[in-house]
N, C-alpha and C positions, 0 to 999 in steps of 0.2 A: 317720754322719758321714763326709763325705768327706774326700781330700787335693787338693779344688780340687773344684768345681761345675763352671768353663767348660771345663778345658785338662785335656787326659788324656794325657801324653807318655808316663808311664809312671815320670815321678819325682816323688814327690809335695812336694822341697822346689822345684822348677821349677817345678810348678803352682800353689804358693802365691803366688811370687813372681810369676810373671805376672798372676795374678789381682790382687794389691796392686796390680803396675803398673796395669793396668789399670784400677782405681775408683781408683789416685791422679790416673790421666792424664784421667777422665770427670768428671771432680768435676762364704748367702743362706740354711742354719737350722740352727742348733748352741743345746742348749742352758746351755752353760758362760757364767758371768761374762765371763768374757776368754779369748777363744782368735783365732786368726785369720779365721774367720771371723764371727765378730761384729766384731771389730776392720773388717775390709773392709762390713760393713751400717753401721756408724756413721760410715764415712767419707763414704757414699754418701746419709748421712744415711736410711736405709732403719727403724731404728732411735729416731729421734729428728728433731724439728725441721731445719729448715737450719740448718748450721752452718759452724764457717769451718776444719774439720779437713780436713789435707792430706797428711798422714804417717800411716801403719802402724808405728810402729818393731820391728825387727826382730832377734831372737837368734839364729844360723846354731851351728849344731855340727857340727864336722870328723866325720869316720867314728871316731876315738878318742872317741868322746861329749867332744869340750871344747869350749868357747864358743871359738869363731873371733874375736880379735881382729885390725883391722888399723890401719895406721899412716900419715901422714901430715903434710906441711906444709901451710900455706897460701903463695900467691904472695909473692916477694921473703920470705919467712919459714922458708926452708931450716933453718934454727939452732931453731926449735921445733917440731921433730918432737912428732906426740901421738897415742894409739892408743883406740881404742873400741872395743865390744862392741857398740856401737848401729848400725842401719842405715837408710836410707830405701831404695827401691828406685827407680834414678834409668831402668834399662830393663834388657830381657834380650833377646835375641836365640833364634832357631829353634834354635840350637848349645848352648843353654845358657852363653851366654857373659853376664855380669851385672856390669851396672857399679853400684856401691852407693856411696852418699853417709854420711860416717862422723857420726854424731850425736854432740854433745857439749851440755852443760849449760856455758855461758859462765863461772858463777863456778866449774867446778873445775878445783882446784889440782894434781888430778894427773894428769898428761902420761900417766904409764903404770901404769893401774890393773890391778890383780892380779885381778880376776875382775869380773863384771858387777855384781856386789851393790857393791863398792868405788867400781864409776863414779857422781858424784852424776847423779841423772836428774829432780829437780824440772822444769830448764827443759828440754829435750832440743832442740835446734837444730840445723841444717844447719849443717854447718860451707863446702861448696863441696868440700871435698877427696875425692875419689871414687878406689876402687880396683877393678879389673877381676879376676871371677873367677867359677869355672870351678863352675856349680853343682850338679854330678855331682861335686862333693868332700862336700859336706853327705850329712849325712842325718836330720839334724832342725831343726826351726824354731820358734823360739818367736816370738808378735807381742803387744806388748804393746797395751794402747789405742789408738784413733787419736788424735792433737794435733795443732796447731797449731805446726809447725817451721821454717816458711818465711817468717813477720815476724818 
């Protein structure tokens, strides 16, 4: 098992995440249930049928092993800051520079959950709020299934 098939930078949570970009922006053998690479064959529909999956969702952990949560508003909505553990991968740059879109489940009620098991993830959606960062801070990556996060 590798930590990327295409991209060899030399960090292997940069190679996942380009890789995701990459089969989310295009809409390969592990054999775990759920790992990121099966997550990126099912998106690619490599896996399965055509389908209408368009997200990798994604769990980043800081170099202290803790789930990297970040934070956000949406537009004219400054007063409802709300924070995730979930990520889409919206692109990354040659610098390792990654701008990530924060996934949220619409009916939960809580703004700022305490660890990623707390956030509900039934619906998991784009929320539009995206935060820039620097992915030679990571050094592990969890991806869960591919969904549909984008209707």
């Amino acid at each position: 098992m590798s930590c990327g098939e295409k991209f060899k930078s030399g960090n292997c949570v940069s190679d996942i995440l380009r890789e995701i970009e990459d089969a989310q922006n295009n809409l390969d053998d592990c054999d775990c249930d759920t790992s990121c690479e099966r997550s990126i064959r099912d998106l690619l529909g490599k896996t399965s049928p055509a389908t209408d999956l368009d997200t990798v969702p994604i769990i980043l952990y800081c170099k202290d092993c803790k789930p990297f949560k970040a934070f956000g508003a949406r537009t004219n909505r400054i007063g409802d800051v709300f924070g995730s553990f979930f990520f889409r991968v919206k692109c990354i740059d040659k610098d390792n520079c990654a701008i990530l879109e924060l996934l949220r489940d619409p009916s939960d009620q809580k703004d700022d959950p305490k660890s990623p098991v707390d956030q509900d993830t039934k619906r998991l959606r784009g929320t539009g709020v995206c935060v820039t960062v620097s992915v030679d801070c990571f050094c592990h990556i969890t991806c869960l299934p591919a969904i549909n996060a984008l209707s």
